[in-house]
PyMOL CGO cylinders between C-alpha atoms (Angstrom):
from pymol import cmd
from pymol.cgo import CYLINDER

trace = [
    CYLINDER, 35.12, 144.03, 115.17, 31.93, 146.07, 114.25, 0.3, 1, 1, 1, 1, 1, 1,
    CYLINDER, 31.93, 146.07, 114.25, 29.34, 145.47, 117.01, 0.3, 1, 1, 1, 1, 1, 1,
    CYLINDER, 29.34, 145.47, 117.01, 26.22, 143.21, 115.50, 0.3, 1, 1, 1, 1, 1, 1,
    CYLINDER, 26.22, 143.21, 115.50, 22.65, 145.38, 116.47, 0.3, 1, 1, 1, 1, 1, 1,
    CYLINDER, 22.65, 145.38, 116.47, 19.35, 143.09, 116.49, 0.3, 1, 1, 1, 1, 1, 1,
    CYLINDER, 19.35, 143.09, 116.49, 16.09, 143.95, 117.37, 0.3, 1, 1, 1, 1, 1, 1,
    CYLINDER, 16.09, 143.95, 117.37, 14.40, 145.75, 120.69, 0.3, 1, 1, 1, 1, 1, 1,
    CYLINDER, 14.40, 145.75, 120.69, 10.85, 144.68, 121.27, 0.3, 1, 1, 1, 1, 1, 1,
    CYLINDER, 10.85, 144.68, 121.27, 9.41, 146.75, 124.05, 0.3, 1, 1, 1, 1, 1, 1,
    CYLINDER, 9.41, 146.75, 124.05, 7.13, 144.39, 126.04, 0.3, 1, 1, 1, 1, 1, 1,
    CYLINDER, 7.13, 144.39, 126.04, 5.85, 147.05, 128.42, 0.3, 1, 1, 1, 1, 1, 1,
    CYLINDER, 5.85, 147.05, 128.42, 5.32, 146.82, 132.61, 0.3, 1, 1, 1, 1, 1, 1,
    CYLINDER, 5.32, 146.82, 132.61, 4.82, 143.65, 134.14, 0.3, 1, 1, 1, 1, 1, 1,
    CYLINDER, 4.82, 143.65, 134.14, 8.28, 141.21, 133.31, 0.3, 1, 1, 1, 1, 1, 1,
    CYLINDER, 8.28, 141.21, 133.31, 10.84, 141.78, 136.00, 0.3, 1, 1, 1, 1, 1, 1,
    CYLINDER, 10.84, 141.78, 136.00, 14.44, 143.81, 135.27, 0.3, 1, 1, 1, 1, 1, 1,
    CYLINDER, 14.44, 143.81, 135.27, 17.27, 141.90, 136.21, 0.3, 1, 1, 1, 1, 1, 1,
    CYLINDER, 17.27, 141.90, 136.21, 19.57, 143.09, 139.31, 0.3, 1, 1, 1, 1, 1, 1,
    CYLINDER, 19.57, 143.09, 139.31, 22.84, 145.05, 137.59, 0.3, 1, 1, 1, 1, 1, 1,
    CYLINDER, 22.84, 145.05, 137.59, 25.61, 144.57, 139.34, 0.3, 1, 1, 1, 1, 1, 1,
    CYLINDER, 25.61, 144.57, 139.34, 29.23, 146.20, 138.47, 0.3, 1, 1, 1, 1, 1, 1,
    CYLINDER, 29.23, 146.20, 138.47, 30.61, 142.82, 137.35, 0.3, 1, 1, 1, 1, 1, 1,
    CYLINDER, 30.61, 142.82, 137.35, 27.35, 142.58, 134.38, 0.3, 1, 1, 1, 1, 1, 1,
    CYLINDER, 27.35, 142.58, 134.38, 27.20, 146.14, 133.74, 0.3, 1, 1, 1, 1, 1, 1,
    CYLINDER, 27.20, 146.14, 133.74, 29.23, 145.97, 130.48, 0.3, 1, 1, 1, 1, 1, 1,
    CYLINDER, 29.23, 145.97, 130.48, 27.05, 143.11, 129.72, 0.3, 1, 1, 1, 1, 1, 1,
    CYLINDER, 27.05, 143.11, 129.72, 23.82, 145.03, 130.21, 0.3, 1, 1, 1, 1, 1, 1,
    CYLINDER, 23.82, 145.03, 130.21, 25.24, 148.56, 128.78, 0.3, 1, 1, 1, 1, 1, 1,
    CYLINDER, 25.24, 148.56, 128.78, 25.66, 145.99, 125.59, 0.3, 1, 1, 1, 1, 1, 1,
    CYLINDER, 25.66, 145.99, 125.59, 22.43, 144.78, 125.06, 0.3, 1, 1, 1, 1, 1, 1,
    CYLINDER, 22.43, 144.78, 125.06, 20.63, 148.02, 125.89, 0.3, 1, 1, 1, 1, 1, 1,
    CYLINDER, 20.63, 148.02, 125.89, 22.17, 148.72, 121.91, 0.3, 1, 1, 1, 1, 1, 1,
    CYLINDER, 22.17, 148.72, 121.91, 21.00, 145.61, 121.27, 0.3, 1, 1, 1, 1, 1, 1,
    CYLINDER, 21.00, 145.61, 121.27, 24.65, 143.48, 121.22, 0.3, 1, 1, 1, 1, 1, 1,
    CYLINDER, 24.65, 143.48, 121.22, 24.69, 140.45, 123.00, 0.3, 1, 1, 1, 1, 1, 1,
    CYLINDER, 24.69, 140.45, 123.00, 27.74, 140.21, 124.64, 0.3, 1, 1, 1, 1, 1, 1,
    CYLINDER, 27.74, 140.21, 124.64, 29.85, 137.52, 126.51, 0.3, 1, 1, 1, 1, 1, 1,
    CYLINDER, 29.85, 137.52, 126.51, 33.50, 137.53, 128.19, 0.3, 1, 1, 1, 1, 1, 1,
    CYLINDER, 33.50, 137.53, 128.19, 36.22, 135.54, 126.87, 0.3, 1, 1, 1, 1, 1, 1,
    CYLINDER, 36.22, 135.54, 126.87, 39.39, 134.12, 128.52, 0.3, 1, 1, 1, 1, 1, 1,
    CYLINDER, 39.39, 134.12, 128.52, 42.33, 135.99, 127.12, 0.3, 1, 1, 1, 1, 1, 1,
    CYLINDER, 42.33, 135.99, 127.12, 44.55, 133.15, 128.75, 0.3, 1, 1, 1, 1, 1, 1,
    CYLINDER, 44.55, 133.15, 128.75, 42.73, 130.23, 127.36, 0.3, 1, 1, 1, 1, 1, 1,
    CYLINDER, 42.73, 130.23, 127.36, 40.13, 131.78, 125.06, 0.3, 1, 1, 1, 1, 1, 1,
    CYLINDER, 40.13, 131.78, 125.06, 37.44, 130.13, 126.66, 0.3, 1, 1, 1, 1, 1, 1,
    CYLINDER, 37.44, 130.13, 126.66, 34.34, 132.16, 125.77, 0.3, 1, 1, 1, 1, 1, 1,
    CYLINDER, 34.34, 132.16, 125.77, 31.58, 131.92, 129.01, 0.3, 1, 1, 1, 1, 1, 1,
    CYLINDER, 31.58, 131.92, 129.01, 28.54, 133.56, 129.98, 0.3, 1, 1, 1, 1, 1, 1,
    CYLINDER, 28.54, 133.56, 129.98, 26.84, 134.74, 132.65, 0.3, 1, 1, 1, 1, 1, 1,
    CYLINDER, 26.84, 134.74, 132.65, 29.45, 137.35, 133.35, 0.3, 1, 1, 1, 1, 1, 1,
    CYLINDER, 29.45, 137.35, 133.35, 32.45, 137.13, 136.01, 0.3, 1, 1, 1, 1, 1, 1,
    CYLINDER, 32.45, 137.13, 136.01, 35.21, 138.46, 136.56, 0.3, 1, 1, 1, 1, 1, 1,
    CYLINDER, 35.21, 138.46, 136.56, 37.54, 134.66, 136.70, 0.3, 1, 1, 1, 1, 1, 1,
    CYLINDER, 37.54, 134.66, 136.70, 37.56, 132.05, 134.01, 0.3, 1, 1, 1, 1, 1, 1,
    CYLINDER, 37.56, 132.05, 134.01, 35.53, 129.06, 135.00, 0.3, 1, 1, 1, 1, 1, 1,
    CYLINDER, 35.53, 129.06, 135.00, 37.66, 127.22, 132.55, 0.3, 1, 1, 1, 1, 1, 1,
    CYLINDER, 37.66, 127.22, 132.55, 41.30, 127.68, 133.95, 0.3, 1, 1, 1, 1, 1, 1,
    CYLINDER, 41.30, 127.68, 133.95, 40.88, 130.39, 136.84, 0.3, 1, 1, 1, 1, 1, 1,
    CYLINDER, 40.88, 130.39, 136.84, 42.56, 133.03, 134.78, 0.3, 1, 1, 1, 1, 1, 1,
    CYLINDER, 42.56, 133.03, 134.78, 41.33, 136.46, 135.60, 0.3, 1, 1, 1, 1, 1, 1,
    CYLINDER, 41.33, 136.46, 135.60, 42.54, 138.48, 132.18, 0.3, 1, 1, 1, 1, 1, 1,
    CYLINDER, 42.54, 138.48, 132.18, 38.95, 138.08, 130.39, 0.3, 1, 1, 1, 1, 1, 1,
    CYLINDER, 38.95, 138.08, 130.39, 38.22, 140.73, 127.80, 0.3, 1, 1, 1, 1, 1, 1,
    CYLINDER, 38.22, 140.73, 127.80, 34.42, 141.53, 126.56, 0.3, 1, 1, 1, 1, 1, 1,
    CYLINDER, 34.42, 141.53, 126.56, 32.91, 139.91, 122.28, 0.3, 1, 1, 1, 1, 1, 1,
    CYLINDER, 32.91, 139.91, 122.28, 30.74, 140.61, 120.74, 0.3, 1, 1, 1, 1, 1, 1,
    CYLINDER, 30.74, 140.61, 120.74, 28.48, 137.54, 120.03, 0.3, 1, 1, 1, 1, 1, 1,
    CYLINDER, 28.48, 137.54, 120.03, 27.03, 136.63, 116.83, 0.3, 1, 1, 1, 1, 1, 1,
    CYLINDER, 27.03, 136.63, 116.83, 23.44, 136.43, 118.18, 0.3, 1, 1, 1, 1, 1, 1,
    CYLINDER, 23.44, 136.43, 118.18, 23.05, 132.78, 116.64, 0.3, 1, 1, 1, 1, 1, 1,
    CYLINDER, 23.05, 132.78, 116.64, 22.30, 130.06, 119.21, 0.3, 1, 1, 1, 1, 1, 1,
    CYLINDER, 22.30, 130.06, 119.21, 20.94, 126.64, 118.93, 0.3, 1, 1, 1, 1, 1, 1,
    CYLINDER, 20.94, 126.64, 118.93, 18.06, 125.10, 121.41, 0.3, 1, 1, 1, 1, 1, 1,
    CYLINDER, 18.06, 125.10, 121.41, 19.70, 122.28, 123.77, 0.3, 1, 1, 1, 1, 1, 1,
    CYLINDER, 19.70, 122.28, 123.77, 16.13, 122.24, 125.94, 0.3, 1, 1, 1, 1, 1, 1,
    CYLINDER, 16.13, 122.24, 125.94, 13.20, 123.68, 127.54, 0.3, 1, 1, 1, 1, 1, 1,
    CYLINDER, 13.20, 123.68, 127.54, 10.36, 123.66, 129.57, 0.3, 1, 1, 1, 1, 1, 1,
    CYLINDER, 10.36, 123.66, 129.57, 7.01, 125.10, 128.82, 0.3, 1, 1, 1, 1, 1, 1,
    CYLINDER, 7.01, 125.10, 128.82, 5.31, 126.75, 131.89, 0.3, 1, 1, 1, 1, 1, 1,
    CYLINDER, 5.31, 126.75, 131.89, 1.88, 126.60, 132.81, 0.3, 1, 1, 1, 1, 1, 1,
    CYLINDER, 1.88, 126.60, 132.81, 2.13, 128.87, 135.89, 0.3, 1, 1, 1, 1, 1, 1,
    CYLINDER, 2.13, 128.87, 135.89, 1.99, 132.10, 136.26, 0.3, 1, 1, 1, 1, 1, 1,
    CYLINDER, 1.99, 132.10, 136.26, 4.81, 134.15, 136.92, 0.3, 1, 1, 1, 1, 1, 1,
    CYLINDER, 4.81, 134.15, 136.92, 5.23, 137.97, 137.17, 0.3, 1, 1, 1, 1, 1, 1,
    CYLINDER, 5.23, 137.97, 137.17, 4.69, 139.88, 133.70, 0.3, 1, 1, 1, 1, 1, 1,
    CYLINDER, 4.69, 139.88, 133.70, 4.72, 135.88, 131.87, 0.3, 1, 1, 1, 1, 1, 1,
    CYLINDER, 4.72, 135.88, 131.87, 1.60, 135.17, 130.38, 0.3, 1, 1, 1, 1, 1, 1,
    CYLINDER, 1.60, 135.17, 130.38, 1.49, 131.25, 130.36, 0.3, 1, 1, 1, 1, 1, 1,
    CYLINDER, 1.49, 131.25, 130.36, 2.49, 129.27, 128.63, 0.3, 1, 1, 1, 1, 1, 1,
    CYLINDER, 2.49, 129.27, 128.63, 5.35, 130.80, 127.69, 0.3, 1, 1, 1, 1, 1, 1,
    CYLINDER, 5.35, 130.80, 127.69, 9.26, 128.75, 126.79, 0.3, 1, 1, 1, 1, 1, 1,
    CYLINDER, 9.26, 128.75, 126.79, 12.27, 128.42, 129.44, 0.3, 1, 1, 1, 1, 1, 1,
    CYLINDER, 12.27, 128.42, 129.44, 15.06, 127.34, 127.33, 0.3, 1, 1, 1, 1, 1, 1,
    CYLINDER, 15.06, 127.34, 127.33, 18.66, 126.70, 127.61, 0.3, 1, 1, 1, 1, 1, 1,
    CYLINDER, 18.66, 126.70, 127.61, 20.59, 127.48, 124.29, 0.3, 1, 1, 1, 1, 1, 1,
    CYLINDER, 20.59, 127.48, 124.29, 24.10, 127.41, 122.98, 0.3, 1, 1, 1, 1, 1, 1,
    CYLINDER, 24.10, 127.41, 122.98, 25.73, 130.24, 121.87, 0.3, 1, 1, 1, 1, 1, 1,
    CYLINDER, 25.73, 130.24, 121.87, 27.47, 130.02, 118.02, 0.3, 1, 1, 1, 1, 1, 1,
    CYLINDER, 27.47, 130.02, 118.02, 30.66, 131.23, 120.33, 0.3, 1, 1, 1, 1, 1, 1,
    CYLINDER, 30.66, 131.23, 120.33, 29.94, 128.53, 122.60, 0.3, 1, 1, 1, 1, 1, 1,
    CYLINDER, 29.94, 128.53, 122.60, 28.53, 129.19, 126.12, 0.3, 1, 1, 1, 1, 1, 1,
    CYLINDER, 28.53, 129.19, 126.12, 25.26, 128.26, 127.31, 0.3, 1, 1, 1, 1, 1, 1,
    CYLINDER, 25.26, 128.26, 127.31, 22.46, 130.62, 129.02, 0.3, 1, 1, 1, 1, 1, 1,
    CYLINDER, 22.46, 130.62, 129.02, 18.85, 130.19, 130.39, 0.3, 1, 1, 1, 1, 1, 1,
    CYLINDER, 18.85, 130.19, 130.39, 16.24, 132.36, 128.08, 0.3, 1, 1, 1, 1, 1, 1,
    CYLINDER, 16.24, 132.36, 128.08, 13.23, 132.37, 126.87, 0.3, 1, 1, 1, 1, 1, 1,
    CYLINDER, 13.23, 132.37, 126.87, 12.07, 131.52, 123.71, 0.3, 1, 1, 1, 1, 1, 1,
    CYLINDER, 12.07, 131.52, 123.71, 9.61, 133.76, 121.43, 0.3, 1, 1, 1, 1, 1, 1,
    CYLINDER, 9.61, 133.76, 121.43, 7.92, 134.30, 118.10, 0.3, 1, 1, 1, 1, 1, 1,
    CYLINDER, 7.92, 134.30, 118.10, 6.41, 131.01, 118.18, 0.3, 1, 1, 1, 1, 1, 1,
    CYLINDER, 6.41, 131.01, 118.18, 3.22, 129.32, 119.79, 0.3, 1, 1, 1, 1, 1, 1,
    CYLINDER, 3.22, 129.32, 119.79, 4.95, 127.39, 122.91, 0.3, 1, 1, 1, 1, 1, 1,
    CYLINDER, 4.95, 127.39, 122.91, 3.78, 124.25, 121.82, 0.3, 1, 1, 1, 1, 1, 1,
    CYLINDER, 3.78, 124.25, 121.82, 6.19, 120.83, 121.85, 0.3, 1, 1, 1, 1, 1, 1,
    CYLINDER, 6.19, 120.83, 121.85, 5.83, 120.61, 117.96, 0.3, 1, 1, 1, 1, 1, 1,
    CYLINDER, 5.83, 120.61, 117.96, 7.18, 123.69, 117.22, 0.3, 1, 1, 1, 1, 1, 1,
    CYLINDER, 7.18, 123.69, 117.22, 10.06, 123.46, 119.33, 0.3, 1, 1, 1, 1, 1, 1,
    CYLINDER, 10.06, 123.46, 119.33, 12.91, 121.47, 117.62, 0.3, 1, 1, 1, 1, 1, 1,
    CYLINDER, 12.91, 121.47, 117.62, 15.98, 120.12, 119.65, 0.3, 1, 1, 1, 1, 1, 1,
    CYLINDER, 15.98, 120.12, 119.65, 19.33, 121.84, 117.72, 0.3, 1, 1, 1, 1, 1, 1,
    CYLINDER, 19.33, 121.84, 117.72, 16.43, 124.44, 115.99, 0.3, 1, 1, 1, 1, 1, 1,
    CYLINDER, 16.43, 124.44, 115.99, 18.76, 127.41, 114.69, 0.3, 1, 1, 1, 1, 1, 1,
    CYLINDER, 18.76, 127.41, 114.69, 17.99, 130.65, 117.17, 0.3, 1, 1, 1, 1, 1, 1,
    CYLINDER, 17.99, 130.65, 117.17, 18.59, 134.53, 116.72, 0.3, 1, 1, 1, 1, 1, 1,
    CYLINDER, 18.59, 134.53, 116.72, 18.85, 136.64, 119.77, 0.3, 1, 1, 1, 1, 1, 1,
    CYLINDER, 18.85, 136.64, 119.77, 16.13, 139.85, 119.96, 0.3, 1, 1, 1, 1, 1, 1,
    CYLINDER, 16.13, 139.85, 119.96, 16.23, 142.03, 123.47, 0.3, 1, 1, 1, 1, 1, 1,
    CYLINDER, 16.23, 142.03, 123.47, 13.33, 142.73, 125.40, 0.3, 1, 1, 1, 1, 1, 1,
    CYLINDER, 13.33, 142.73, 125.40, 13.11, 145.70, 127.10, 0.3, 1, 1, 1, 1, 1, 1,
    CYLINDER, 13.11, 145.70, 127.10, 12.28, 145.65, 130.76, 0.3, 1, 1, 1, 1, 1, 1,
    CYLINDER, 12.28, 145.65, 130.76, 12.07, 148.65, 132.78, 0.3, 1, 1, 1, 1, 1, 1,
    CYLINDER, 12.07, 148.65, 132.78, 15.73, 150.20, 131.76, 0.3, 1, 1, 1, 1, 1, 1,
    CYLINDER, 15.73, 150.20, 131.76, 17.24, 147.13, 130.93, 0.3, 1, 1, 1, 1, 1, 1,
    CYLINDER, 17.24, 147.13, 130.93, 16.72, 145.25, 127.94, 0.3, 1, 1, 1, 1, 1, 1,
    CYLINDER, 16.72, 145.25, 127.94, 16.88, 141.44, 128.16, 0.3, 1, 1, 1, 1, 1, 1,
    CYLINDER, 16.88, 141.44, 128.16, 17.95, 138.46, 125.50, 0.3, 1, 1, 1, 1, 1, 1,
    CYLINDER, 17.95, 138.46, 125.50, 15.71, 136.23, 124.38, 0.3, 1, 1, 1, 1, 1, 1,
    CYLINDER, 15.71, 136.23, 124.38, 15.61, 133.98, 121.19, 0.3, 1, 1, 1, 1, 1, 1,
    CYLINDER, 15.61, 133.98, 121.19, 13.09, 133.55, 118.29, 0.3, 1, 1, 1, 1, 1, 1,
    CYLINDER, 13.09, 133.55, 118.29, 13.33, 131.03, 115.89, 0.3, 1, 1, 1, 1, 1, 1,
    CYLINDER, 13.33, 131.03, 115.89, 16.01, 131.85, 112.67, 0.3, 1, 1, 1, 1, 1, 1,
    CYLINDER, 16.01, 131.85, 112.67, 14.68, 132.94, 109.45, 0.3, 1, 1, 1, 1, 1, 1,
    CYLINDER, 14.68, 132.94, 109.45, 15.46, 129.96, 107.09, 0.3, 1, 1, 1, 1, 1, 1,
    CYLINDER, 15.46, 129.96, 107.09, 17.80, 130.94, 104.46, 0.3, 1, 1, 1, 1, 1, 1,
    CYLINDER, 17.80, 130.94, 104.46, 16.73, 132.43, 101.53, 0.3, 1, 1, 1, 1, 1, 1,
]
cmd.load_cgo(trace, "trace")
């Protein structure tokens, strides 16, 4: 399967890199080209993020790396009014479902953090934001089809 590229926005110093660890390297080496990735259960074919080496479906430990399609839908957030290192609030913490299925904690840009705007089930495109050396998923609103 040809790996799906979407945009790199470099935000510049300030937002924290996340800690790579051997388990999420594949994961991170991934979306430094800008392909969200997730494991999938080769046993089951449970498809699960964040990144482990052991199904938390059925405990099966033959899990092989996808390439996601980038689409996710928004299940919830939170808009922040503190501060927090590199975030300019507010800014959008938001859970979202991945087409494939599995669930992850983002943030949400390309849109003015503000309730009305923000649509339970909106349709979501993954982007990567680079931090440091690592770049980072988050989701902006889908283009509506044309």
């Amino acid at each position: 399967m040809a790996e799906s590229q979407h945009r790199i926005v470099d935000v510049g110093p300030g937002k924290p890199e996340p800690m790579i660890t051997p388990d999420t390297q594949p994961y991170w080496d991934a979306a430094a080209r800008g392909v969200l990735s997730v494991q999938r259960c080769q046993r089951c074919l449970t498809a699960y993020f964040y990144p482990r080496p052991i199904c938390p479906q059925c405990g099966g430990a033959e899990v092989d790396w996808i390439t996601a399609s980038g689409r996710a839908t928004l299940l919830s957030y939170v808009i922040s009014h503190r501060p927090a290192a590199g975030f300019t609030p507010p800014f959008v913490i938001a859970v979202v479902r991945l087409e494939e299925g599995p669930q992850m904690m983002t943030n949400i840009v390309g849109i003015a953090p503000d309730p009305e705007n923000l649509e339970l089930d909106m349709p979501l495109i993954v982007e990567f934001e680079k931090r440091g050396t690592a770049c980072v998923p988050v989701f902006r609103p889908a283009e509506p089809a044309s």
